[in-house]
Structures are given as structure tokens and as C-alpha cells.
C-alpha positions in Angstrom: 115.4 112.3 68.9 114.2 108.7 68.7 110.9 108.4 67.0 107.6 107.0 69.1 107.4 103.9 66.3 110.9 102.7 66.8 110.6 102.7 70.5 107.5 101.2 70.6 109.3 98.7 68.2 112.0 98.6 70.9 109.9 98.2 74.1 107.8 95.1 72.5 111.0 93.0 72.0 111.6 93.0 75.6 109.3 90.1 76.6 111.2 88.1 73.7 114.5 89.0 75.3 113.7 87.1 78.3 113.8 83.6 76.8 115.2 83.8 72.9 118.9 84.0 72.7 119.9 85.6 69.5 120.0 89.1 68.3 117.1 91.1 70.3 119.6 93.7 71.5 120.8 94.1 67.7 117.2 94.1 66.8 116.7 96.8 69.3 119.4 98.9 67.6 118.3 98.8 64.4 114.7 99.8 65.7 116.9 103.0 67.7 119.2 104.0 65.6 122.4 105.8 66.9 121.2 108.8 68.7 120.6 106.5 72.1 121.6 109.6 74.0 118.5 110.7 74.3 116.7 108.2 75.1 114.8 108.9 79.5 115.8 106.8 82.0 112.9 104.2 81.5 113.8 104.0 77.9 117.6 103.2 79.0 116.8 100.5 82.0 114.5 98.4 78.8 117.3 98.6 76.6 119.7 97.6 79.1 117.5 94.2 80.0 117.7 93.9 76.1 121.3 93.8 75.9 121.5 92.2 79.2 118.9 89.7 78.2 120.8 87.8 74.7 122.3 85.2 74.3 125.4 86.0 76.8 122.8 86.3 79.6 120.7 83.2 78.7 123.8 81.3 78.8 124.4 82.4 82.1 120.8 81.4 83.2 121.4 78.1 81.3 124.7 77.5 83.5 122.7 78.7 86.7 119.8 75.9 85.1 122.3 73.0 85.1 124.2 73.6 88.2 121.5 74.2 90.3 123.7 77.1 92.0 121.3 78.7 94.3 122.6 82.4 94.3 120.0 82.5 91.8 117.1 81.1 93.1 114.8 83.6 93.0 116.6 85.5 90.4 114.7 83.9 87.5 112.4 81.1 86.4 112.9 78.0 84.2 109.6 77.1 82.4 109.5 73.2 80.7 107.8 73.7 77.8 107.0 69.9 77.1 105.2 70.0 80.9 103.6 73.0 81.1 105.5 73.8 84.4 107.9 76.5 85.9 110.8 75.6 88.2 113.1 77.6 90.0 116.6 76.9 89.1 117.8 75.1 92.0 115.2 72.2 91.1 116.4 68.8 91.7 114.3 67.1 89.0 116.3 65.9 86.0 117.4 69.1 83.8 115.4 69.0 81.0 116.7 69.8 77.3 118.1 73.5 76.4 115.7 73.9 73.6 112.4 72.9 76.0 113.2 75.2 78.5 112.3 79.3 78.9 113.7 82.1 81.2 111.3 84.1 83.0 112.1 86.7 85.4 109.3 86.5 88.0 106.7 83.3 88.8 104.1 86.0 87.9 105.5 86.2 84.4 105.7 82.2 84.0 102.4 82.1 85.8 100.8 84.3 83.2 102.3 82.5 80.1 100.2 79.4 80.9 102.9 77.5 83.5 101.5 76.1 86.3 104.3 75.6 89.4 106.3 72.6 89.9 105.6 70.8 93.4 109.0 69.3 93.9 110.6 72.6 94.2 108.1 74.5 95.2 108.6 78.1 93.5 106.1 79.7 96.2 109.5 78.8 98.6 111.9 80.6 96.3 113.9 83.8 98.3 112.5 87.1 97.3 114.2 89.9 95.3 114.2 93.4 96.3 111.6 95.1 95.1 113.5 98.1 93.8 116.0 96.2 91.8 115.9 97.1 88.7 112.5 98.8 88.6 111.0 101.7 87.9 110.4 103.9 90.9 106.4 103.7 90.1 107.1 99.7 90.0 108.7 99.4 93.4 105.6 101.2 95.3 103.2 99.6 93.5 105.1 95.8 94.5 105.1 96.9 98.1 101.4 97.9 98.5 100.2 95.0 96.3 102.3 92.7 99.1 100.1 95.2 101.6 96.9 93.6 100.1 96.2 96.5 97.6 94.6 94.4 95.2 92.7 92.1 97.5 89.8 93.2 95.8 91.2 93.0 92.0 90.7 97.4 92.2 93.4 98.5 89.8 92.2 101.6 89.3 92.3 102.6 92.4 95.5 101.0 93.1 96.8 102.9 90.0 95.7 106.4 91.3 97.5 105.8 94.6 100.4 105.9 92.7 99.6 108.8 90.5 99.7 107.0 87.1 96.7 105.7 84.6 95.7 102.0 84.9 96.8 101.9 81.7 100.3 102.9 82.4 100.6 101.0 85.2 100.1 97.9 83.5 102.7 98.5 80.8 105.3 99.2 83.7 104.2 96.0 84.8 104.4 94.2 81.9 107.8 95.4 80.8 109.6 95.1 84.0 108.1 92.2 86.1 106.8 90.2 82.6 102.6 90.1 84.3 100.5 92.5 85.0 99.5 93.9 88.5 96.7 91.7 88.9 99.0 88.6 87.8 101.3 89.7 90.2 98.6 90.0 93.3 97.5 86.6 92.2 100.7 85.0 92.3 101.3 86.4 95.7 98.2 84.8 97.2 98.4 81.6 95.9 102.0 81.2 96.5 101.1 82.5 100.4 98.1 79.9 100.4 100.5 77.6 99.3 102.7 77.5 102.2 99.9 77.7 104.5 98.9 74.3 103.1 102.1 72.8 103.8 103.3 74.6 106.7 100.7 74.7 108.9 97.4 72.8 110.3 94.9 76.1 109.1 91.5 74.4 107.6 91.0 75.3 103.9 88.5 78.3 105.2 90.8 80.1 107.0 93.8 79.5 104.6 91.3 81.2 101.9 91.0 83.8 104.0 94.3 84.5 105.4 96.0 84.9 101.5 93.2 86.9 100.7 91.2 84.9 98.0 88.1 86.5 99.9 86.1 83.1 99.4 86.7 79.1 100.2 84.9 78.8 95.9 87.4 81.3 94.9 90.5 80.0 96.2 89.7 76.2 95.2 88.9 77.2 91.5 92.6 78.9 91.7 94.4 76.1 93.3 91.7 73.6 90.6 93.3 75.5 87.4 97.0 76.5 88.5 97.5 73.2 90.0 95.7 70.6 88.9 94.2 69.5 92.5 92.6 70.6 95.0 94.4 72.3 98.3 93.2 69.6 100.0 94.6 67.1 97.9 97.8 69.5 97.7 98.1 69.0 101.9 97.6 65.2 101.8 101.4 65.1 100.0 103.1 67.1 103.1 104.7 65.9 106.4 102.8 65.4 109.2 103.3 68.5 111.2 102.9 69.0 115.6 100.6 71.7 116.6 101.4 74.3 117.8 100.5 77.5 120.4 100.6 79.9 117.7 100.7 79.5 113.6 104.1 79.7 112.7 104.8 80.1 109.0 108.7 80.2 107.0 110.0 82.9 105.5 112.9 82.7 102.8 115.9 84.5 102.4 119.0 85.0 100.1 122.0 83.9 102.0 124.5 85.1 103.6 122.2 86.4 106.0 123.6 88.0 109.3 120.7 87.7 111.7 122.9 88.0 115.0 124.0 91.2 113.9 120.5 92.0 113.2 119.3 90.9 116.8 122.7 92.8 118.0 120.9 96.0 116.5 117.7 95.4 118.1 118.6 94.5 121.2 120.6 97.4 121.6 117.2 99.5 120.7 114.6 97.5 122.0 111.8 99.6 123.9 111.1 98.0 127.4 107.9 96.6 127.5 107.3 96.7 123.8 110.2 94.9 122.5 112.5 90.9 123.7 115.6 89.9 122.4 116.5 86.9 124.5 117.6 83.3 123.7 118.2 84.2 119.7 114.5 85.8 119.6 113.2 88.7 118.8 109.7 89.8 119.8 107.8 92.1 120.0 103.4 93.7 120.3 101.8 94.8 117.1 98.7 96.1 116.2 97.0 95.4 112.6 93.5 96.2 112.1 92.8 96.7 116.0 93.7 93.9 117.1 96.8 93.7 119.4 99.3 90.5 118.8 103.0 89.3 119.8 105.8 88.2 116.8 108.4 85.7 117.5 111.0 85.2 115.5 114.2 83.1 115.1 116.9 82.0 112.3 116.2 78.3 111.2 118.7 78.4 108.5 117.3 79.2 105.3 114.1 80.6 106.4 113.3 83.2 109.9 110.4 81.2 111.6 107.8 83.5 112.8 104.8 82.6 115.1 102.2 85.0 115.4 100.2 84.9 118.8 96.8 86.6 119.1 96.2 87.7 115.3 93.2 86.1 113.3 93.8 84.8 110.4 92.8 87.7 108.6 95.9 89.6 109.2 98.1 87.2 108.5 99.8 87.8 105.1 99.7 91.4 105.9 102.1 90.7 109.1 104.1 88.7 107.0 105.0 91.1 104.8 105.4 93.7 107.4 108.1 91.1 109.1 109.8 90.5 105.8 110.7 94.1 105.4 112.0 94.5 109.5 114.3 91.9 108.8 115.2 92.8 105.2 114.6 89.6 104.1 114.0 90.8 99.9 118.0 92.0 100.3 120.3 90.2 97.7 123.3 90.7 99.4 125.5 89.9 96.5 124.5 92.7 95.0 124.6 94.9 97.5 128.9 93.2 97.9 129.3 94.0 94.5 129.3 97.5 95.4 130.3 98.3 98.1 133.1 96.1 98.4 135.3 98.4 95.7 135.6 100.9 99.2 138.9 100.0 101.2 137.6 101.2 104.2 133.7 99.2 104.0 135.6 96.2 102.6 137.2 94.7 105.9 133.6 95.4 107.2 132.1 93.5 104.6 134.3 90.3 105.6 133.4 90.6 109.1 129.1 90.7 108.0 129.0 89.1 104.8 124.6 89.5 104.3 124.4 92.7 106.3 120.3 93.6 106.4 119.0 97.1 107.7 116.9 96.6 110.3 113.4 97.6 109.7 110.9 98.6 111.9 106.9 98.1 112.3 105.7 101.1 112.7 106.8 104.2 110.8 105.0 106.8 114.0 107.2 104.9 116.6 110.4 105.1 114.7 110.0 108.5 114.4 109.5 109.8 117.7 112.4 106.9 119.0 114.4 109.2 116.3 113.7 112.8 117.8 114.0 111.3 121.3 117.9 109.7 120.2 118.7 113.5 118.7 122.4 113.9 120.1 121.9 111.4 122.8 123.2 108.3 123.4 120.9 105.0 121.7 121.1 103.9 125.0 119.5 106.8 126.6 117.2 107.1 123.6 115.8 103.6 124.4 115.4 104.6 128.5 113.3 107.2 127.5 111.2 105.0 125.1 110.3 102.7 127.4 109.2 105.9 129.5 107.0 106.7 127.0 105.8 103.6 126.1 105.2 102.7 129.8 102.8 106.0 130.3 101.2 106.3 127.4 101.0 102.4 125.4 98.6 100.4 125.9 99.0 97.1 128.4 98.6 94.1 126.4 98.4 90.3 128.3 99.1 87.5 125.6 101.1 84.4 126.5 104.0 83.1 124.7 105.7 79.8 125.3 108.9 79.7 127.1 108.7 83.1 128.0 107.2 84.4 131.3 105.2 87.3 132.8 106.8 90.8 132.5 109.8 89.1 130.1 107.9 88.7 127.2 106.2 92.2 125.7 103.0 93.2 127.3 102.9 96.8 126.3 101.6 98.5 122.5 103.8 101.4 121.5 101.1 104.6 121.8 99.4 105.8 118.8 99.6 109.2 117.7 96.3 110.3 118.6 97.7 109.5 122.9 100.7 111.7 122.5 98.7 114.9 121.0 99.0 116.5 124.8 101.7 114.4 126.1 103.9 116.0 128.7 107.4 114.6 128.8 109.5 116.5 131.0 109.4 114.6 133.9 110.4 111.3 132.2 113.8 113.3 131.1 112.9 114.5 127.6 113.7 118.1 126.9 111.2 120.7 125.8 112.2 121.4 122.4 112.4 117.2 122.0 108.8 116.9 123.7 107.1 119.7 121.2 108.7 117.8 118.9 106.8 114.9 119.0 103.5 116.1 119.4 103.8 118.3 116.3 104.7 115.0 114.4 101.8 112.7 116.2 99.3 116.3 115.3 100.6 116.0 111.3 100.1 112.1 111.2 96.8 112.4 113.1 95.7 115.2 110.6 97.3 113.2 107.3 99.8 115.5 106.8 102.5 113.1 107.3 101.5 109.6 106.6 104.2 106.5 105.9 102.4 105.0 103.3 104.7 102.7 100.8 103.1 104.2 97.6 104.5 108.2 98.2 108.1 109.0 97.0 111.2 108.9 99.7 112.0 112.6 98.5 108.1 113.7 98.8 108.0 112.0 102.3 111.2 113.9 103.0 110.3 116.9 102.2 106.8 116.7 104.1 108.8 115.3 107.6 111.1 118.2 106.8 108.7 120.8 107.3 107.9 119.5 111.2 110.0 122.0 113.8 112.6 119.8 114.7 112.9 117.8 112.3 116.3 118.0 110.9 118.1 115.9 107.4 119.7 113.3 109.7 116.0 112.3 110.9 114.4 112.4 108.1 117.0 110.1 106.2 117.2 107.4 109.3 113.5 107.0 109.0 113.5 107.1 105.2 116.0 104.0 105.5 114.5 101.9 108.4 110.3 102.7 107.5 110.2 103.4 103.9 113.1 101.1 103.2 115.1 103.3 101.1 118.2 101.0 100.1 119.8 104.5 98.9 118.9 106.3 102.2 122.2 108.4 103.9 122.4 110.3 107.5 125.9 111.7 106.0 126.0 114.1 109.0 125.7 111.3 111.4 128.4 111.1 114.5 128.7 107.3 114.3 129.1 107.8 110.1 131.6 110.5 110.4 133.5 108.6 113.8 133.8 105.2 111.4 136.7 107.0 109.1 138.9 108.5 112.5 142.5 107.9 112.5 145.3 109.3 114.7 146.4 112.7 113.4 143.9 113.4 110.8 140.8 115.7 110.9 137.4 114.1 111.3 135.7 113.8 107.7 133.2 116.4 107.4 129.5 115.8 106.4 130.0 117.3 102.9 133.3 115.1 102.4 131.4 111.9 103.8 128.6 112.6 101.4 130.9 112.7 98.4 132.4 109.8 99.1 129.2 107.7 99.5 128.4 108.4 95.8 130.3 105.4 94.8 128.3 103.5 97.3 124.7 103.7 95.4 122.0 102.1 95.5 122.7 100.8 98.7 124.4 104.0 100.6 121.7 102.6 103.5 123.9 98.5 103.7 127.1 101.6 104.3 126.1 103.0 106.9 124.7 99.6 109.0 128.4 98.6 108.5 129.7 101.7 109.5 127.7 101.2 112.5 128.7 98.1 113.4 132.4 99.7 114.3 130.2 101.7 117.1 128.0 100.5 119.3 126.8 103.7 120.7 126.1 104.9 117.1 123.1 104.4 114.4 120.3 105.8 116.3 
């Protein structure tokens, strides 16, 4: 067995890895010894950004560095030693020397070495990474409810028991996979969001404080004061002039290719009457965040969704943003997720036809769930019929006005809560019995916290507790493990639509078992599979 010393030795050359280029994986091995066999699988992802981290690997962010080539924007960080700023690596200042220059993996990391962030290329505009790449599982719930406003209020502890570890722990998870701390992380994320704000929109400074959750207008001026140098103020007066508009509309990112018609294609195809609009290359739809009812609109730009938010306060606002990032997948590095999959003849084609296939998300975790029991061996058509039954008894009206869109066209109805369909009688809107007992079992277990789709639990501990509803079957539990708790690795292998994708004249349909087999060659992205599958059938994927 490896001794605790040499590990320890191990684990604290990792942040050295990141920006020296000679012999930290060697070191590492020394530190070891040869009995790497045992080490757990923590142990072997450090030692594998070690090896992955020398000199080979720095070259290759040095290459990235020079050519500007942005399929890695995002991917990494270039701090300028001799200006005490970090760039992203598609920066079109003048490259500065090799030997000034360090490799960081996240902003937070550079942030929290003493870099402040360059304004010409604007790191806070930099495409996100997936949030399970390359993390532990601990890290990848504890990114997603920091992006939900966990530490807001700078609570690590509590934070840290959400998740089920010591604070203590949490922050050398932290540390040793993301290069910052949680709290540098949280920060980051606020003053990067307060940062587009500034330049994106016509919010005053109050409300901007508030929005990225700095809590106070003193708090967020002493950030912007010591990261940047200025004031936000200042910051604003170096932006465009910008037109004003009915709602606050506010970029988003992404990692190209990015196939947003397919994704409308999807939605479309699902949308609940009264609830959810495709129309005109838009998607919108009513939300609810904190009780207070709202209306997203979003579009592709090229290079960035645009999404205007009607109705919210400003209070809301980063929390909807980061709900919106996940329903359109925008975190996905689809090179990645290529790399993969493409090695299957059969997903291959399918990959030509979509290069940057997402999976749709969805913003509520209660809706998708019942829209999943009600589209048990049905037709998605007839699944979304019945929806907007549902949602037409049961939601509540909304009236909020969005430009260029009229009346009834654009939503006006809220998706009911779970509390509404306790007692709900379905029979007469065409859902079966066993279907309609369904549902309120699942609406009883959410209203009761037996069932909850909170980010920071497991995907096989949610599983297991939507498993143990009547009715509730593996293909179910797996579709809403994909599309709410954004499982890249999530697989219906008994679905029709799956098993219908690999039918040829004269040969027996694949069976469930055989499917599932097969998709081990597809991980960590089974879930981008079976999208693609799904796009051979348009009748198929829930």
C-alpha cells in the first residue's frame, strides 16, 4: 500500500503541475513508488492531472496561448506575470513571453493567486466547462449548487454538510481539482456575473449588486475596487452604448458547435400548451423562482443564446441564469463528448449530421416527471396533449407581455405545483388510472421531502428514492436523471426509440440487455447517445 506521507507528498505537487513544465509527474513517482495499483479513484484522477499536466501538456497550452485557437477558451487560463493579469487564451493582446506567462485551470484559481482579469478579453465571457469533467463526484454537486447561490452568504459549512463531507474536506477537493477554494469559486462567479451586467445591460450599480449576489452596493464596489482596479462605474463608462429594452436581456456563452435548432426541434416537439412557445427560432416559456411568476425568451446569436427575462426582479436573476444554462446545456464541450462517441459506426453518421448535440434540459424537475409517467408507452405527441390538459386545469394563469408575441401565443399558464395535483382527478382528460395514481404518489413524496431534485444528492441515491414510487419504472427514472439532474452518463437502455435506432431488414431488434452492453463504450456521455439516437425518430425520446 502507498504510505499517507508519500501521497500527501503527491497530492501537494499538483498545484505546481498546472504551470511548471518539467518533471512533476516523475516527482510524483518517486513520492509513489511502484505499487500505483492501489491507489482509490481520487488518488488516480490527481496523478493523472500530474502526468497530464508536464511539460507535454504545457506545450500544448503554450500552442493553444499563441494561436489563439478557441477550442480552448475556457479550458484554461494564461496569467502574465509581469501584469499581474489573467487572460483567456483566445486574447488578442500581443502574446507575451513563454517564461512570463502561467497555466491555470479555472479564473478562480488565477483569481486566487493574486491576478486580477484582463478587460480586453474579458475572462467573465469565456464558455463554461462542464461541471463534471474531470471532477470528483463531491466537486460537481458542490459547483452546481454554488452556481444555485449556495454560498451567497459565504456559509461553507453548511454548504459542506449538504454534501455530506467536512468543510475541511471540501476545501481540499476544491483546491486540488478546480486550483481555489469554494468560497474563491462563489466569488469568482459573482463578479464575473456583475461583470456582464455592467456591460450588457442598463441595470444601476444597486441592482447589479444585488442581482450577482454581493448582498450590498459597499460590498460589491470594494470587489470590483481590489480585483479591478476601478470602480463598476468607471468599468461601464468603457462599453458601447446600449438601446433599452422591454426586458433585461443578458449573453450567455457556449462552446461551439452548438446545434440549437435541433434543440428547439426537441422542444417544440414537447412543448406543454399554454406553458411552453417555440415560434420564429424562440423558445419560451413561464417560470416561477422565489414566487414570483416570469416569461424566458431565448434565441441563438452566434456565440452566445440571448435570454430576456420578463417579470423577474432582479433578485432572481443569476439564479435563472444558471437554471437556463443547464436547459440548453450550454457547460457541454462537445469535442469531448465527439471524441467518444464518434469510435461507434452506427452514432458516427449521426454525429456528422449534429456536430454540438446538447440534451435538452428542463426547469423544473416535478413537471418533467409527471410529463415522464404521462409519455409511459405513449406517443410524445400524445404525452404533450395530455400536459397541456393538465397544465390547463390545474396551472396557474399568468398575464405578462412579451414583444412581438401576442395574447394566447405567447405562455400564460405556470406548470402546477405538486401541492395542486395531491387530489387531482385525471380520467376525464384521457390519462389512465394506474398513470393518474401515479402522479399524485410522486407530487405526495416531493410535497412530503421524500423525493426532492436537489443538485447536491447522488444520481444513483435519487434513483433509487424515484424507484421506490408505484409506477415508477428504470426507463423513468433514468430520462429524468438525464434531462433534471443532468447526468451526462444517464441511459433509458430499454427505451423503444433507443432499441428502434439499431433496426435493419432481417435482423432481430437489439434487446435492452444487448443495447446496454454496447453503450459501455459510450461513457461518460451515454446521455449525448441517446439524443442522437433520437434524432433518427421523431416519435421517440419521451
Amino acid at each position: 500500500m502507498i504510505s499517507l506521507n508519500g501521497w500527501n507528498k503527491a497530492a501537494r505537487a499538483l498545484p505546481a503541475a498546472l504551470h511548471s513544465t518539467k518533471g512533476v509527474y516523475k516527482r510524483c513517482q518517486t513520492y509513489l513508488g511502484p505499487n500505483l495499483a492501489s491507489l482509490n479513484p481520487e488518488q488516480a484522477y490527481t496523478l493523472r492531472m500530474l502526468r497530464n499536466s508536464n511539460s507535454s501538456d504545457n506545450d500544448v497550452f503554450e500552442r493553444a496561448r499563441l494561436s489563439r485557437d478557441a477550442r480552448f477558451d475556457g479550458r484554461f487560463f494564461v496569467a502574465v506575470k509581469t501584469t499581474g493579469i489573467y487572460c483567456r487564451p483566445v486574447c488578442p493582446a500581443n502574446a507575451p513571453k513563454s517564461e512570463n506567462v502561467s497555466f491555470y485551470p479555472t479564473a478562480a484559481a488565477a483569481g486566487e493567486a493574486g491576478y486580477r482579469p484582463c478587460l480586453r478579453c474579458r475572462p467573465e465571457c469565456a464558455p463554461g466547462t462542464p461541471a463534471w469533467e474531470g471532477t470528483s463526484t463531491t466537486v460537481q454537486r458542490g459547483l452546481r449548487l454554488i452556481a444555485d447561490g449556495a454560498l451567497d452568504d459565504g456559509d461553507i459549512e453548511e454548504l459542506s454538510d449538504r454534501l455530506g463531507v467536512t468543510s475541511r474536506h471540501l476545501r481540499r477537493l476544491f483546491t486540488k481539482h478546480l486550483g481555489a477554494s469554494p468560497l474563491a469559486v462563489a466569488h469568482t462567479q459573482r463578479l464575473h456575473f456583475a461583470k456582464r451586467l455592467i456591460d450588457q445591460t442598463t441595470l444601476p450599480m444597486a441592482d447589479v449588486a444585488i442581482a450577482s449576489g454581493f448582498g450590498s452596493t459597499r460590498r460589491f464596489n470594494d470587489a470590483f475596487r481590489q480585483t479591478y482596479g476601478r470602480t463598476p462605474r468607471e468599468l461601464r463608462r468603457r462599453r458601447a452604448v446600449i438601446a433599452p429594452s422591454a426586458g433585461l436581456t443578458v449573453q450567455l456563452p457556449y462552446r461551439q458547435p452548438f446545434a440549437f435548432d435541433r434543440l428547439l426541434q426537441f422542444f417544440a416537439g414537447r412543448a406543454i400548451p399554454g406553458v411552453e412557445v417555440v415560434r420564429d427560432q424562440r423558445y419560451l416559456r413561464s417560470i416561477t423562482m422565489d414566487g414570483v411568476n416570469s416569461i424566458v425568451d431565448l434565441s441563438d446569436v452566434g456565440g452566445n443564446v440571448s435570454l430576456t427575462v420578463h417579470g423577474a426582479g432582479t433578485r432572481t436573476l443569476l439564479p435563472i441564469v444558471q437554471r437556463v444554462r443547464s436547459l440548453f446545456d450550454l457547460d457541454a464541450s462537445p469535442d469531448d463528448v465527439a471524441k467518444v462517441l464518434e469510435k461507434d459506426e452506427h452514432l458516427r453518421p449521426l454525429l456528422g449530421k449534429q456536430p454540438g448535440v446538447r440534451v435538452p434540459g428542463v426547469w423544473d424537475g416535478f413537471e418533467l416527471t409527471v410529463r415522464a409517467i404521462l409519455g409511459q408507452q405513449i406517443s410524445v405527441a400524445a404525452a404533450t396533449t395530455l400536459s397541456g390538459r393538465l397544465a390547463k386545469r390545474y396551472g396557474d394563469p399568468i398575464s405578462i407581455s412579451v414583444p412581438g408575441v401576442d395574447g394566447d401565443a405567447a405562455p400564460h399558464l405556470v406548470f402546477p405545483r405538486p401541492e395542486k395535483l395531491l387530489r387531482a382527478r385525471l380520467g376525464d382528460l384521457g390519462v389512465i388510472r394506474s398513470r393518474s395514481d401515479t402522479i399524485r404518489r410522486v407530487a405526495k413524496c416531493v410535497v412530503e421531502g421524500q423525493i426532492n431534485f436537489d443538485p447536491a444528492q447522488g444520481v444513483d441515491e435519487f434513483c433509487r428514492s424515484l424507484l421506490t414510487v408505484k409506477g415508477i419504472g428504470d426507463w423513468t427514472a433514468q430520462y429524468v436523471a438525464m434531462r433534471a439532474l443532468k447526468d451526462p452518463d444517464a441511459f433509458p437502455h430499454s427505451d423503444l426509440g433507443l432499441l428502434r435506432a439499431f433496426d435493419s431488414p432481417g435482423d432481430e431488434r437489439l434487446r435492452p440487455a444487448e443495447l446496454r452492453e454496447r453503450a459501455e463504450a459510450w461513457r461518460p456521455w451515454r446521455a449525448y447517445a441517446a439524443l442522437l439516437l433520437w434524432s433518427s425518430d421523431e416519435n421517440s425520446g419521451g
